[in-house]
N, C-alpha and C positions, 0 to 999 in steps of 0.2 A: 504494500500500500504506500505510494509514493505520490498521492497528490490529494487535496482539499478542492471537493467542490463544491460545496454549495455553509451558507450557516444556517442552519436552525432557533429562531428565539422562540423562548417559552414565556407566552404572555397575560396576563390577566383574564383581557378584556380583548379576545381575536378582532374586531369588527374596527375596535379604537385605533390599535396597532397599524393593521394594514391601513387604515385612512392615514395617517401617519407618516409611514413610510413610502407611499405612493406618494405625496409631496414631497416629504425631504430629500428622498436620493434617487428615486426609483433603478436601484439595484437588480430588479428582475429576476430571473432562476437565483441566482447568487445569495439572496436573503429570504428563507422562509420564517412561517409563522404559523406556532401555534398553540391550541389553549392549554394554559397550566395553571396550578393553585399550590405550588410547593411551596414552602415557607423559605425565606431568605431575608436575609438583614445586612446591614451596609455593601461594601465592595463584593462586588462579586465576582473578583479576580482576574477581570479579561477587559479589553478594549478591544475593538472594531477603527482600524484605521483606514482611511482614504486619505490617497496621494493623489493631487493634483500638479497641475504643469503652472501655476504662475498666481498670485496672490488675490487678480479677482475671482476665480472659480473658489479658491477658500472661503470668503466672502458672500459668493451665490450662495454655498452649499449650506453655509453655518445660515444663512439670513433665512432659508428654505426651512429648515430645519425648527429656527427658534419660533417661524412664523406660523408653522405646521403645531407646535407644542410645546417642543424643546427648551430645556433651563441651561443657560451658559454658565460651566465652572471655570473654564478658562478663556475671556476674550479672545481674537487672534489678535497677535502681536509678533512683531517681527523679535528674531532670536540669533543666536548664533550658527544655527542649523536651519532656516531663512523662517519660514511666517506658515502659521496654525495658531486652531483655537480647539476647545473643546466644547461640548454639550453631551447631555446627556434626557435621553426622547424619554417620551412619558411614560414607558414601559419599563423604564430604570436602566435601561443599558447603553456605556458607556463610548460617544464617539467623537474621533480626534479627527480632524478635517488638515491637511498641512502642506506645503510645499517647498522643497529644497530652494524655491527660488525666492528672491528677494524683490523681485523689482516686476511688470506686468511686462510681455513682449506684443500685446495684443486685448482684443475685446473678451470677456472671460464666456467661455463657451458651458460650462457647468458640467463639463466629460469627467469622468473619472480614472487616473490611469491605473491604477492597483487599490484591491481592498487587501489588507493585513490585517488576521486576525492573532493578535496580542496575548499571551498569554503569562500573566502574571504567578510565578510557582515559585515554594518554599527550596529547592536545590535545583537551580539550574544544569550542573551537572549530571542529575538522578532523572531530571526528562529529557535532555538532550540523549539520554541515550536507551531512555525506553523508546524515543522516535526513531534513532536509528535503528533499533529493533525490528518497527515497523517497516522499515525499506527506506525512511527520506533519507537527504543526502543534503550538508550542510552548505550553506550559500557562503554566510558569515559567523564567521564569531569574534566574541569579545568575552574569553574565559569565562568566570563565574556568571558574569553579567546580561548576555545578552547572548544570544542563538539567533539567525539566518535560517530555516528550510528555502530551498532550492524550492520552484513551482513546478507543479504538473496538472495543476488545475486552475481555475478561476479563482482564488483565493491563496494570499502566503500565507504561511503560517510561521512567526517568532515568541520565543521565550524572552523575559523579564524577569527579573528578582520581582517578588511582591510588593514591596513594600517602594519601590521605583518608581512602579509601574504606576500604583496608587497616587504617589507625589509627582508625578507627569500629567495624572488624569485631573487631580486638583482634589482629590478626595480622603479621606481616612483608611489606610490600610487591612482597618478590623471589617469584617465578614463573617459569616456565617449559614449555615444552608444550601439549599439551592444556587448551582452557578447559572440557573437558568438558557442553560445553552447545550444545543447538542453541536458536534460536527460532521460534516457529511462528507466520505468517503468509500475507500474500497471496502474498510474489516472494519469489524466490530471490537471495542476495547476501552478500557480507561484507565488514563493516564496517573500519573503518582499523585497527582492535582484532584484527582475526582472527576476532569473532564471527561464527558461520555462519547464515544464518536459511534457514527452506526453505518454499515453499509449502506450503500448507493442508493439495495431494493429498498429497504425500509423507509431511506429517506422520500422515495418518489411512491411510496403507494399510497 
């Protein structure tokens, strides 16, 4: 199993969600949705990133977003690693809008070039290699800190120390419960983290 295709959110309220997410990003196969009543409390360990190509599409996406529902944790603001903001949609999960670049080359078109799904875990080392277990193949790393998967689907997928992860997204480390997220893939399995991933068929029937 060497690629992510699609994410699964498990949401309150199915009907609220998708109206939601059909204005903010309109992601398509790539983001499902559906109903769940699990118990959860603060972080819930993961971020959902979009990379964009230049700092008004950051702008479109985040303005789409907060106008659709969305509560801004972190303005965008330009950074050392160029310009993103955060929000997080009404459904409670957490998303980073960003762009390596600093400056607009153009009218911002609202395209998306890559979704990154974030995964905030207690030993970076101890998932990095339950993954490779699973067949991925690393892109990037940054030791303890930070993991890279390679793509073979719609979706990357990177580790995070938790508690990083949390003070990137602008929020409290502590959680509890439900990550409310499944992932969709080749095999069925979950990681050291609790993340559930489920084959492809389960995900599409």
């Amino acid at each position: 199993m060497t690629s992510l295709d699609a994410i699964t959110l498990e949401v309150a309220v199915l009907a609220a969600a998708e109206r939601f997410y059909a204005k903010a990003f309109g992601l398509g196969s790539r983001l499902r949705l559906r109903e769940a009543h699990d118990s959860t409390t603060g972080f819930r360990g993961f971020t959902l990133n979009l990379t964009v190509s230049q700092p008004a599409d950051v702008n479109t996406l985040l303005d789409a977003a907060i106008d659709a529902g969305a509560t801004v944790l972190k303005p965008a603001t330009k950074s050392m690693w160029g310009y993103g903001g955060v929000v997080q949609a009404p459904d409670g999960t957490i998303w980073k809008v960003a762009t390596s670049a600093k400056k607009d080359t153009g009218p911002a078109t609202g395209q998306i070039d890559s979704i990154v799904l974030l995964l905030g875990v207690a030993d970076v080392a101890a998932s990095k290699k339950c993954y490779l277990g699973q067949g991925f193949t690393v892109a990037k790393s940054f030791g303890r800190m930070y993991v890279e998967f390679a793509s073979g689907g719609d979706v990357k997928l990177a580790l995070y120390r938790r508690k990083a992860l949390a003070k990137d997204a602008g929020v409290a480390p502590e959680g509890s419960g439900s990550h409310r997220i499944a992932v969709n893939g080749a095999a069925q399995f979950t990681d050291p983290d609790g993340f559930s991933w489920e084959a492809r068929t389960a995900a599409l029937s």
